[in-house]
Each structure stands twice: as structure tokens, then as C-alpha cells.
N, C-alpha and C positions, 0 to 999 in steps of 0.2 A: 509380515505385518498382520496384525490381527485386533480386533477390536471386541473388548469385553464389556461385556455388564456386569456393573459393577453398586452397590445401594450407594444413594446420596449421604451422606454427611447429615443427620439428621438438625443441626442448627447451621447448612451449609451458608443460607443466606444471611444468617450474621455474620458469619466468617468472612464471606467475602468485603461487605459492607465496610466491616475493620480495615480492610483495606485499601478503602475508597473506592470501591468496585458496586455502584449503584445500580445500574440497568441492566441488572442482570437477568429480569423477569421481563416479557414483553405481555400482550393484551391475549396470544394464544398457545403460551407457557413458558419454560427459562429459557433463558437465551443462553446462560452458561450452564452447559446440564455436566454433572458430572455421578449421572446412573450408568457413565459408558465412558471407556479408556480407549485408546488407540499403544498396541504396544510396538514396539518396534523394535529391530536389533540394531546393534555397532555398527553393524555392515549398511541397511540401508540407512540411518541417520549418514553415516558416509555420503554414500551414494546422494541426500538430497543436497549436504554443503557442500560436494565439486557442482554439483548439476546449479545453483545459486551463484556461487562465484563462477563460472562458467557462460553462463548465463548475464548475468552484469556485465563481464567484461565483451562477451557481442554487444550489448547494448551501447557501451561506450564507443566501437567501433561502428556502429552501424548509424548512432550520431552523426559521429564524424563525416560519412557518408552523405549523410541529406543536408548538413552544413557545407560539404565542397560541392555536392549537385543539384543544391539549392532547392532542394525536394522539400520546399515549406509546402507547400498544398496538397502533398500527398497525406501529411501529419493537420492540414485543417488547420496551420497555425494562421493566426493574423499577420497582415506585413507591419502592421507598427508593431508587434512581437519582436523581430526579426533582429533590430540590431541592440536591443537588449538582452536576448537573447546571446547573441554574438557575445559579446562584452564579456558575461558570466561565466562563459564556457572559456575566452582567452583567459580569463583571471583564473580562472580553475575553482571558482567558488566553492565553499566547504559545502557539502553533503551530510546529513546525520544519517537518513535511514529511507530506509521503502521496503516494500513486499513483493516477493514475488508469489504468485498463484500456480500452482503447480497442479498438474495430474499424476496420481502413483499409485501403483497396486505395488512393491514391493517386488514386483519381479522385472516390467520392462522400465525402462529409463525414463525417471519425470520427465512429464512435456508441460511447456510453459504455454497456461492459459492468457495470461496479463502480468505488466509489469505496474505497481501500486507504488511509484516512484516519488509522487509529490505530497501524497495526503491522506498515509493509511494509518486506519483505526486497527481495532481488534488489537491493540497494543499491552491493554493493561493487562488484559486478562493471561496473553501469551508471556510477557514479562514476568510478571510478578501473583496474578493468582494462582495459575495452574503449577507456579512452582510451589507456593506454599501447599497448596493442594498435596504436592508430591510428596512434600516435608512430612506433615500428616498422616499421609495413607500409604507410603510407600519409602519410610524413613530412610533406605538402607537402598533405594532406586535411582537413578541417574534423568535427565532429560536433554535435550537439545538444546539447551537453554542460556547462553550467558549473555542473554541483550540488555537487561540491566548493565553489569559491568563496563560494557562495550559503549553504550549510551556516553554515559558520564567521561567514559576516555574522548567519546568523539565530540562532545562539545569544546575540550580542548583545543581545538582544531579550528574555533569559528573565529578567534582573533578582536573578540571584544569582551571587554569589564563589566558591559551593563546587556543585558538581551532581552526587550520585549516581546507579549507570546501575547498572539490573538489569533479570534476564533468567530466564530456566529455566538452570539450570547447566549441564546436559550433550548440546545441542542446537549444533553447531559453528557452524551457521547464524547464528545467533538470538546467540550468544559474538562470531563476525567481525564480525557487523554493529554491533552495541555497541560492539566493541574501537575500530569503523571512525570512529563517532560521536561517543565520546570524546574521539580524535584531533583531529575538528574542532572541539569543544569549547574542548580545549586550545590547540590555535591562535586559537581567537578570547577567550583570556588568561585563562579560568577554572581552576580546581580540579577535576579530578574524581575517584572513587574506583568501584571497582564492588563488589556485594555479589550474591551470588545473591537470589532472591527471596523465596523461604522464609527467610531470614536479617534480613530487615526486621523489628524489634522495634517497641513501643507502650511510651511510657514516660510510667505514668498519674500520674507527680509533674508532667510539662512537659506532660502533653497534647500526646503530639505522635510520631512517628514516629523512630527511631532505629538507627542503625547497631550493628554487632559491640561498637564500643569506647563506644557509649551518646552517642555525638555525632548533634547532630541531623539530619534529612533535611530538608534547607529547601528543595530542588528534586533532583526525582527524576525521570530519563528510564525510564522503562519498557516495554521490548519483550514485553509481556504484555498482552494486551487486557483492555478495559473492563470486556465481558460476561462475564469469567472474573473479576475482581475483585470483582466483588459478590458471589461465592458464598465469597470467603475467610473466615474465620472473623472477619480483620483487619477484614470493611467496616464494619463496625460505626463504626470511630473515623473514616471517610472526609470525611464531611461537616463533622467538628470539628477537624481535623487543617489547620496553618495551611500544610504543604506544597506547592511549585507543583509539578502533575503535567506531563508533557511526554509522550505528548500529554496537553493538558487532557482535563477529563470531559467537555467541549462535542461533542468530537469522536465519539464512540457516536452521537450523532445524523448526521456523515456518512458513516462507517465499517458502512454498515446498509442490507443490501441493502433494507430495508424504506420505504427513500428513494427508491426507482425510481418506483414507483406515483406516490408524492407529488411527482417532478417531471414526471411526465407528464401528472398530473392539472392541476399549476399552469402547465405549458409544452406543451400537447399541441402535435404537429408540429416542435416545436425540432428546426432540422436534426441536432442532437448528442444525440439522447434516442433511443433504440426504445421502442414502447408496451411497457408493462409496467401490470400489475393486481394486485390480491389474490385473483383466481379466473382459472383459465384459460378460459371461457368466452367472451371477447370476441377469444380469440385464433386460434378456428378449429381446434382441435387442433395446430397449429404453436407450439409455445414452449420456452422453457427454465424449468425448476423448479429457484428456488435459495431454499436457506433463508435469514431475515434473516440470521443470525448464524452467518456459515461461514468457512471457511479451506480456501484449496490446491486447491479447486475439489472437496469433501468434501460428500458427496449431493445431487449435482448432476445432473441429469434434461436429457436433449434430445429431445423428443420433433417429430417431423415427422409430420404428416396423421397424427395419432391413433397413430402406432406409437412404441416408444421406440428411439431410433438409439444411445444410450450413456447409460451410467448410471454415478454413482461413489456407493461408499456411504462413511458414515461413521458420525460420533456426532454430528451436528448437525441442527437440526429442530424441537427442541422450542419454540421462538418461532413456528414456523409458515412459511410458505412464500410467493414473489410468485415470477410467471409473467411473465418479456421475452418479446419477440420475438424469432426468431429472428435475429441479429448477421450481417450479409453480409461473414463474415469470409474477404480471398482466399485461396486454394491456389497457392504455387509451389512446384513441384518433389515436388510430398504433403507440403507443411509449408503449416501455417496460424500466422501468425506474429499475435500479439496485439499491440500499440503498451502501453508501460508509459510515459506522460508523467509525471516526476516535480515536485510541487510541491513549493516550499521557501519558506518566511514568504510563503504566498498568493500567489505567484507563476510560473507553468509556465516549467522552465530546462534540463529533459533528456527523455532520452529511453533505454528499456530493451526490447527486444525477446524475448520469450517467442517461441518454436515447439514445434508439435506434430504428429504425425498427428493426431493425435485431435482432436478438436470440443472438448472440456474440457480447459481449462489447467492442469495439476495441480501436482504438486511435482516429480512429474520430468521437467517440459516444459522443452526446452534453453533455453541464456541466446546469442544469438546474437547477433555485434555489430554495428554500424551507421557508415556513412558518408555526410558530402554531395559530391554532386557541386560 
């Protein structure tokens, strides 16, 4: 694995813009920089799609786990979650997609940072810019890349004609990625309509959930997470509501950093796991402090031999905190680049690269693109 510089695209920002890819610049430079590639060979793009599908399938098992030993409080879930939750996962409800966060220097085995199961970004750009990117500058080059494809087969799979898609309205991120979703929606032959979030109504003659024009919500994609939906005033109707959620409610259970501990506990030594606990004590003063229930890398602690190396705060916490090890994630160039492996209907099929200086991945760590040799 090696990481090049490489010159921009000198009209790169129309480029992407053509392709609905707006927020690519942030207030302290671009967010999708492509002065720098990530190369990589056959062997480890391998190596990162066993270590994903690998990886997913503990996750499903180690569900299973805190559903038969009722370990909601170790994942910070709510008990009115609990048999909605339930419900979703006997149905086996459809899944599209999630992230996993990986650490890789191309020699030891990715170790999984976080599982991004119910509401990850960095889509469009991993999808569809960085491959046109590819098309461009590297016409005759390959990439890890078929989650387009993969998208549109798995909407297939959600079992309704019509699929509304909501979001927070005024978040461009959170707007492209939906718009982006949609799209493959619609090309795999459905209906879809979008509504802001706060615009979802309860219609107590049908029992059931409802649009602006009073039509009902039979399956709804929502780029809003779990643990914010329970505090709507709406959850109340959640568990009665005959709606398919996309992602389902199963999903809080692996979208939950509170799932680290519990797969270390059931897989301890898995080449793809760092130790992780609910106290930092077994960790020697070396670890990272992440709350279960966070976002964008939002009060996130790094602490080395007892001192703390970087700190980000936020509003998240109040579920409580698990402690990994520290991630041997490499340094080229002072960028530490993060592996973003994309899954699509339980399947690892791309690949998305974050970089930073910084040790924590935030929201304005760059989207850097990728090639194989």
C-alpha cells in the first residue's frame, strides 16, 4: 500500500459538482482532495473484503448474543427499544448498507475501529466520484469499487413498490446522500418520494405513519439514526407501525460502539478485533475512549501511557463509554488514512478512504481516492 501525490484535476470541482457531489470544499480546504491516491494491490484489496465480510458476520453473531443475554445496557439501548427491536431481527428485516472503519498499513491484518451500520455518509464520493475520478486519470486502472451495482440489486430485497427517503433537511451531506440513494432505488424499478423528517405524520384512523398528502409510509429509508428516534415524540407509534424501516431497528445493535467489548469478549485474539472493555483498566493507560452512541468522531479521547494525546468534545456520552486499544493505524506523508470497507445486503464490495493528521477521524478528515495496481 502506498500513497502518492498526485496534481489535482485542474476543473476538478466542476467535475465533481456534475456529479451531484457539492460539499466537497469545507471553511479549512477540500474535503475530497485528490493531490494524493492511495495505491494498493489484488492482494490486499483481498485481504480488506475477507476482513469485512468477516467482520459482519461476528457482528451478526455477537447480536445474537446480547439478544439471548439480554445485554441491552451494555449497548446503552432504551427498554422501549427492546421489543421493536426484537420484532426486526425475527423478521430478518432487509438491510442495504453500512461501513466498517478499519485500521491497515497493508502488512498486519485490518483491525476494526467501529461498525457505521445504521447511517453512513462518505457514500457518494466512495461510490461514484472517486470512480469517475479513476475513469479519467487512471483509464486502464481497476478499484475496489462495485457498490453502485450492489446498491440497486439490494434494494431489490426491501419488498415494497413505493420507498420513502428522509433526512434532517438542511445538512447537504445527509440531502446528496439520500438524493444519491434514491437514484439506486429507482434504478432497481421502485417509486420513491423524499420528505424532510419532521414532516412524517401518524395517522391514528390507519395506524400507521404518513406522508404530506396523507399517503402511507410502507417503507422508509432514513438517514437519521436509531438512538435519536426514540426520543422523538413519534416513538411512541414505532412498534405498532406496520412500516419497513431501512436500516431496520436490528441494526442499533451493530451501529453501537458498545459491540466492541462484546466481540472481544466472544472472539478474544481475532486477528480483526483490538481489545476493547467497559473500563479502561485492562488497558494499561493506553486506549481510546469512545462513547457507545457517537458520530464524526464527537468525544472521542486518545489517551497514551496515562496522558491524553487528543481529545474532541461533543454532546455524546450519556449511554456511557468502552475503551479499544490503541488502532496501529500507519502515517504516510503526516496523513493517517482510515480503510472505510463498504457493505451492501451483507456483503463487503468497496472501499472509501478517510485521512488525517490527527489520530481522530472527524468530519473534516479528507475523502482521498484509491487505486489497484
Amino acid at each position: 500500500m502506498k500513497r502518492i501525490s498526485l496534481t489535482p484535476r485542474p476543473d476538478w470541482r466542476r467535475q465533481v459538482e456534475a456529479l451531484g457531489f457539492t460539499y466537497h470544499t469545507h471553511e479549512t480546504g477540500p474535503y475530497w482532495d485528490e493531490s494524493a491516491c492511495y495505491q494498493l494491490t489484488a492482494a490486499e484489496v483481498d485481504v480488506l473484503e475477507a476482513a469485512g465480510n468477516a467482520l459482519h458476520a461476528l457482528c451478526i453473531e455477537a447480536a445474537q448474543t446480547v439478544i439471548d443475554r439480554g445485554w441491552w445496557s451494555r449497548l446503552g439501548i432504551p427498554p422501549q427499544a427492546v421489543p421493536t427491536i426484537l420484532a426486526s431481527w425475527e423478521r430478518d428485516d432487509a438491510s442495504v448498507y453500512g461501513r466498517f472503519d478499519l485500521a491497515y498499513d497493508g502488512v498486519q491484518p485490518p483491525k476494526l475501529l467501529e461498525y457505521n451500520a445504521d447511517t453512513p455518509t462518505a457514500l457518494v464520493e466512495a461510490a461514484v466520484v472517486q470512480w469517475h475520478w479513476l475513469r479519467e486519470r487512471f483509464p486502464q486502472g481497476d478499484q475496489f469499487n462495485s457498490i453502485h451495482e450492489r446498491l440497486v440489486e439490494a434494494w431489490r430485497g426491501v419488498g415494497s413498490a413505493r420507498v420513502h427517503f428522509t433526512s434532517v433537511g438542511d445538512l447537504p451531506e445527509d440531502e446528496q446522500t439520500v438524493a444519491y440513494l434514491m437514484d439506486t432505488c429507482q434504478q432497481a424499478g421502485f417509486t420513491t418520494q423524499w420528505l424532510a423528517v419532521e414532516d412524517i405524520g401518524w395517522d391514528e384512523a390507519e395506524n400507521r405513519f404518513a406522508d404530506l398528502e396523507g399517503g402511507p409510509i410502507e417503507a422508509l429509508f432514513k438517514l437519521y439514526p436509531w438512538e435519536w428516534l426514540w426520543h422523538e415524540p413519534f416513538a411512541v407509534h414505532l412498534a405498532a407501525a406496520p412500516t419497513l424501516f431501512v436500516e431496520p431497528p436490528w441494526k442499533l445493535l451493530l451501529s453501537n460502539k458498545g459491540l466492541l467489548p462484546v466481540l472481544w469478549e466472544l472472539y478474544p485474539e481475532h486477528p480483526n478485533l483490538l481489545p476493547a472493555y467497559e473500563t479502561a483498566d485492562p488497558l494499561g493507560g493506553s486506549y481510546v475512549r469512545k462513547p457507545k452512541l457517537s458520530r464524526e468522531g464527537a468525544n472521542v479521547t486518545v489517551v497514551e501511557r496515562g496522558r491524553t494525546l487528543e481529545r474532541n468534545d461533543g454532546d455524546y456520552g450519556e449511554e456511557g463509554y468502552v475503551y479499544q486499544a490503541l488502532a496501529p493505524i500507519p502515517c504516510f506523508d503526516g496523513q493517517r488514512p482510515v480503510m472505510g470497507v463498504w457493505v451492501v445486503n451483507h456483503e463487503a464490495c468497496g472501499l472509501g478512504i478517510r485521512e488525517d493528521a490527527r489520530r481522530i477521524t472527524g468530519n473534516l478528515s479528507r475523502f482521498v481516492p484509491h487505486r489497484m495496481e
